[in-house]
C-alpha positions in Angstrom: -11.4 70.7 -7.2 -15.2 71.1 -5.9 -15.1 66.9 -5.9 -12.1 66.7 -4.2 -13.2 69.1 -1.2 -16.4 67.3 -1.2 -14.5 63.7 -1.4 -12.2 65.0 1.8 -15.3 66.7 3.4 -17.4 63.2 3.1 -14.5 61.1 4.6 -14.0 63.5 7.5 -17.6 63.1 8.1 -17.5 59.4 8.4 -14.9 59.7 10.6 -16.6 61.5 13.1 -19.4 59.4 13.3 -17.6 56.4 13.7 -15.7 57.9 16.4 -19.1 58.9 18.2 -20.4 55.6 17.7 -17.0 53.7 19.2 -16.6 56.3 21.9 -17.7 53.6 24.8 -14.7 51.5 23.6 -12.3 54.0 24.3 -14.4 56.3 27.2 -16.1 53.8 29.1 -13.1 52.4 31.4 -11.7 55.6 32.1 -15.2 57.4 33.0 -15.8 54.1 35.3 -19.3 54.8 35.1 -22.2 52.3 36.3 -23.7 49.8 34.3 -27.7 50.8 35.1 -28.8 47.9 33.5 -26.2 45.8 34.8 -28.3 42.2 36.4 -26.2 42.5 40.3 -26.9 39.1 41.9 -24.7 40.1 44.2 -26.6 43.0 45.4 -29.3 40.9 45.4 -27.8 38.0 47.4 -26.6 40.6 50.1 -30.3 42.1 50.0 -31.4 38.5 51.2 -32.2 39.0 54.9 -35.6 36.9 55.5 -34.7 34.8 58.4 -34.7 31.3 57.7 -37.3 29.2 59.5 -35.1 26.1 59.1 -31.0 24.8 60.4 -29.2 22.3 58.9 -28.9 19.0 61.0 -26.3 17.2 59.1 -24.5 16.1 55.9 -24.0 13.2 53.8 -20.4 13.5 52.3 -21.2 11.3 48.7 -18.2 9.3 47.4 -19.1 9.6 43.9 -17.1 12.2 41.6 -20.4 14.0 40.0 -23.8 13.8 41.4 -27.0 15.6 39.3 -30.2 13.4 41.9 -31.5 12.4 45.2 -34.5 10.7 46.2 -35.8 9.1 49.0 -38.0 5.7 49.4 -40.4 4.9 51.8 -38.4 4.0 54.4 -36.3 7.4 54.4 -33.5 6.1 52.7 -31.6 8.4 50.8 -30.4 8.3 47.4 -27.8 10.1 45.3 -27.1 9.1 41.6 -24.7 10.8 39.7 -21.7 9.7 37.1 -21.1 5.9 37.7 -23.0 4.9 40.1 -26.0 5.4 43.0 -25.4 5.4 46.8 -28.0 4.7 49.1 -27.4 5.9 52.8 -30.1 5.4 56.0 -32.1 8.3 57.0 -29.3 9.0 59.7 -26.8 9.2 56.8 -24.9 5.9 57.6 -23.6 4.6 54.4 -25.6 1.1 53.0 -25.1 0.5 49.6 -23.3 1.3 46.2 -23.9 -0.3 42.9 -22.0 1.0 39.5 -24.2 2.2 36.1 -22.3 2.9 32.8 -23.1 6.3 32.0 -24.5 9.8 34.2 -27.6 9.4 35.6 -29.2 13.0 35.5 -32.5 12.7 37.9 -33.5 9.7 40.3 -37.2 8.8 41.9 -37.8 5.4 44.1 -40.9 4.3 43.9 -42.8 2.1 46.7 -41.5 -1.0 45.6 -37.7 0.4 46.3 -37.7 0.1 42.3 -35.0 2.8 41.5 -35.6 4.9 38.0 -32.7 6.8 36.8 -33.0 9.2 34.1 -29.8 8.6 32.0 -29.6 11.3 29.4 -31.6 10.2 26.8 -33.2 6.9 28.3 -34.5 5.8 31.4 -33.1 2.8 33.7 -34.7 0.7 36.2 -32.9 -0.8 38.7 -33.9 -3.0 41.7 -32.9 -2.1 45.6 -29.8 -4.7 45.2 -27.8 -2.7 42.1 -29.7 -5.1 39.7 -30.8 -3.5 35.9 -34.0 -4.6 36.1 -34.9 -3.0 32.4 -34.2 -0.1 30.4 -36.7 2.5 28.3 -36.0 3.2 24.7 -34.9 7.0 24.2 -37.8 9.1 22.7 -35.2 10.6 20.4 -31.5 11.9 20.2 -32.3 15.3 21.8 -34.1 14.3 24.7 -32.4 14.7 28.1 -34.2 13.4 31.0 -34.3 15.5 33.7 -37.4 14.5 36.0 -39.0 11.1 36.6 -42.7 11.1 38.5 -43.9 7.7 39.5 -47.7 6.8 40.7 -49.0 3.6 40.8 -50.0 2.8 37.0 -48.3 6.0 35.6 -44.6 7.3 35.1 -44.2 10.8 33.9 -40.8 12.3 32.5 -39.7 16.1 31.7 -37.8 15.9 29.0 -35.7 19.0 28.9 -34.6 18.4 25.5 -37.7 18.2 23.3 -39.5 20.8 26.3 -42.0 18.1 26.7 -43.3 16.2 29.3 -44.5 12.3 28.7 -47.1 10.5 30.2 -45.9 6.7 30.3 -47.4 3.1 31.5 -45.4 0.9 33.3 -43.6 -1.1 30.9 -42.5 2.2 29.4 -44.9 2.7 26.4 -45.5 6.3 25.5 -49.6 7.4 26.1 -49.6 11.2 26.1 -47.3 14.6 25.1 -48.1 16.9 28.0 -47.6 20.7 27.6 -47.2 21.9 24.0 -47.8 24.8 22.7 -51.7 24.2 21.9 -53.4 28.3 21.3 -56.7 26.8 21.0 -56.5 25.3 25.2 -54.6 27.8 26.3 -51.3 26.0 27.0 -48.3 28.4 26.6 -45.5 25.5 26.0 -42.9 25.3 27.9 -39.9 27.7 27.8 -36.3 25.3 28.6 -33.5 27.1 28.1 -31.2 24.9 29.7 -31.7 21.6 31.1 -33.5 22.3 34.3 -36.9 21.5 34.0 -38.9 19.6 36.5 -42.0 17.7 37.6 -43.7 15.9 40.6 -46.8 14.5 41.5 -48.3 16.5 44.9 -49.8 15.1 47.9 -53.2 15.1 46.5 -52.4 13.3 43.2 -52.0 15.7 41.0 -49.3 16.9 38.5 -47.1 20.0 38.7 -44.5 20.9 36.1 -42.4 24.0 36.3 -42.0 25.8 32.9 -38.8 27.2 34.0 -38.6 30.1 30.7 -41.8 31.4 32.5 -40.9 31.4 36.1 -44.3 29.6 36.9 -45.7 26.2 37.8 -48.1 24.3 35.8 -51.1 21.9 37.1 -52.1 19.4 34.9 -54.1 16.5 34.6 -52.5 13.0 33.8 -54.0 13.2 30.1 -52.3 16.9 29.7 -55.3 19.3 30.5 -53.4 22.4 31.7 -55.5 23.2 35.2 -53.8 25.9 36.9 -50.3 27.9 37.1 -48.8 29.9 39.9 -45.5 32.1 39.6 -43.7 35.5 39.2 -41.2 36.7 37.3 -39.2 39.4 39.5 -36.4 39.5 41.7 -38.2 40.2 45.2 -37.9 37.2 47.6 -40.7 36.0 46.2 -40.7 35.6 42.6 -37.9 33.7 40.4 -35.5 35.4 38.4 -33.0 35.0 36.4 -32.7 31.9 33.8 -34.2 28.7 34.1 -35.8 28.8 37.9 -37.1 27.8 39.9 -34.7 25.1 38.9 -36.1 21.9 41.2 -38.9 21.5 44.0 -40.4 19.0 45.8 -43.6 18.7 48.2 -43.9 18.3 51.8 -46.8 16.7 53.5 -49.4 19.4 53.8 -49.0 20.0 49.7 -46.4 23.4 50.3 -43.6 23.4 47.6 -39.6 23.1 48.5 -38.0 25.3 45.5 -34.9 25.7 44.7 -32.8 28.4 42.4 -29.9 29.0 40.5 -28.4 32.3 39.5 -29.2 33.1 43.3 -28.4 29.9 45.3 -31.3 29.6 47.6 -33.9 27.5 48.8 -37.7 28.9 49.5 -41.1 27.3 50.4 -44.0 28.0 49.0 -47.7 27.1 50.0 -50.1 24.7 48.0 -51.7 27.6 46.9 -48.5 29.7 45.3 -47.9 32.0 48.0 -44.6 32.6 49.6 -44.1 31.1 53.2 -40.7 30.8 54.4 -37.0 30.1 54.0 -34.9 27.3 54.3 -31.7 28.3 53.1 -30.0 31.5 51.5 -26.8 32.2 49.1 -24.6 32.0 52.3 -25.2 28.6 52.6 -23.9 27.7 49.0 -20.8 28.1 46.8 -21.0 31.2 44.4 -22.2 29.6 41.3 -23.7 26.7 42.7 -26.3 25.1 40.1 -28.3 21.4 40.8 -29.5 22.2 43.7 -31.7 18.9 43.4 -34.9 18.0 46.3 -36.3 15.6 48.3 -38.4 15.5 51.4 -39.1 12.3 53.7 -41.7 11.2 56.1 -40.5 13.9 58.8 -40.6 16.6 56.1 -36.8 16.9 56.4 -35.8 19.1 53.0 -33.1 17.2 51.3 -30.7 19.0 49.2 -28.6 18.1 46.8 -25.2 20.4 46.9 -22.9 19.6 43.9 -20.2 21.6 43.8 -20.1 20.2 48.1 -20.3 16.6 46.9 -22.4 16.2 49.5 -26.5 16.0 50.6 -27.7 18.5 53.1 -30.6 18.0 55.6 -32.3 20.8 56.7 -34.9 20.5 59.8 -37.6 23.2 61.0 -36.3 25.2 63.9 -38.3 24.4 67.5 
């Protein structure tokens, strides 16, 4: 009889405390309490009130179905690459050219010979200004996705997203250097990709900057992978990065400040050479809800370039007078 009270008792007792530990499932909805750990981006976005600095002058409405790049070449020609194909438009935005590629291409650079280098997954393409393949790269590997292409005159860098990696390549496409592992002993973090945003671009003064987009920061290294600097902050004030993966592209103008640009909150920032925030050129009002690939370019006027996706279209923003 004592085991059988003690049997009941036991059960009863597990009851309870699985009721007490389930209670949210059944409480929560009716209580309609606040989340206070709940990530708002919305409050957030509606807490954005910086005045931009910048307007948009006009927009290039792309005729391809997908578009992940743009680029500009020496002559302010603009360049869009996406699923199928690249479209190259004046600096006015008056249509020029089109040529088809089999496959996405992910990222886009031109370098000054109007030699076009598309990152196409796992591989890179080069094509000349007239829609020709002039040669393509052998893939570093089945993971790899190629999400940022740098081009100096005897160099060519690429961010590889998938192997969280960048590579420092000759000309012909030969592998020299790994830049940016995990190395304890030089004090290089490695970089954190949790997704495949992860860019790179050479500054006005010659050097390298990659963002390690897990840390929120941007790394300064030298072309044989000597980590230099970094600059960044993690929070969500205007001007730190939050969220995943961000900031998720940037570019340079002239005087060596950085164009960024963010997902999670869809907006566009610049930063000076030295890190520090400056202004705005564009906030979440400007973009869809949920926008992401807001890719960059600048030209010789320092017009910011942007690259709206879900828009199908480019958008040139211009310093207010």
């Amino acid at each position: 009889m004592k085991q059988k009270i003690f049997v009941i008792a036991a059960l009863i007792l597990l009851l309870c405390l699985i009721l007490f530990m389930t209670r949210d499932l059944f409480f929560s909805h009716s209580e309609n309490k606040p989340n206070p750990y709940e990530y708002d981006l919305k409050a957030l976005k509606s807490a954005d009130t910086t005045q931009s600095l910048y307007t948009e002058d006009r927009q290039i409405h792309t005729r391809l179905a997908e578009i992940h790049g743009v680029a500009t070449d020496a002559a302010d020609n603009i360049y869009i690459a996406g699923n199928g194909g690249v479209e190259i438009y004046s600096r006015d935005g008056v249509f020029l050219k089109k040529f088809s590629i089999k496959g996405t291409a992910r990222c886009i650079t031109v370098d000054v010979k109007d030699n076009i280098y598309l990152g196409m997954e796992d591989h890179v393409e080069i094509w000349n200004g007239s829609g020709k393949l002039i040669t393509q790269w052998t893939s570093p590997g089945e993971e790899s996705i190629i999400t940022s292409i740098a081009v100096t005159d005897t160099w060519v860098f690429l961010a590889d997203a998938g192997r969280k990696v960048v590579y420092r390549c000759d000309l012909s496409g030969k592998m020299i250097d790994r830049i940016g592992e995990k190395d304890p002993e030089n004090k290089i973090p490695g970089f954190i990709v949790p997704s495949p945003y992860f860019d790179l671009g050479i500054a006005p003064d010659g050097s390298l900057w990659v963002v390690n987009p897990g840390r929120h920061e941007f790394e300064k290294y030298t072309f044989d992978g000597r980590l230099v600097s970094t600059w960044g902050e993690a929070n969500m004030t205007m001007e730190g990065f939050c969220g995943c993966c961000n900031p998720s592209h940037f570019a340079f103008l002239h005087d060596g400040s950085f164009v960024t640009s963010e997902k999670g909150i869809e907006r566009i920032k610049i930063y000076t050479s030295g890190g520090k925030f400056n202004s705005i050129v564009a906030l979440s009002a400007s973009f869809e809800e949920g926008t992401k690939g807001l890719d960059l370019a600048v030209d010789s006027r320092d017009r910011v370039i942007v690259l709206d996706p879900v828009k199908l279209m480019v958008r040139i923003f211009v310093k207010k007078k």
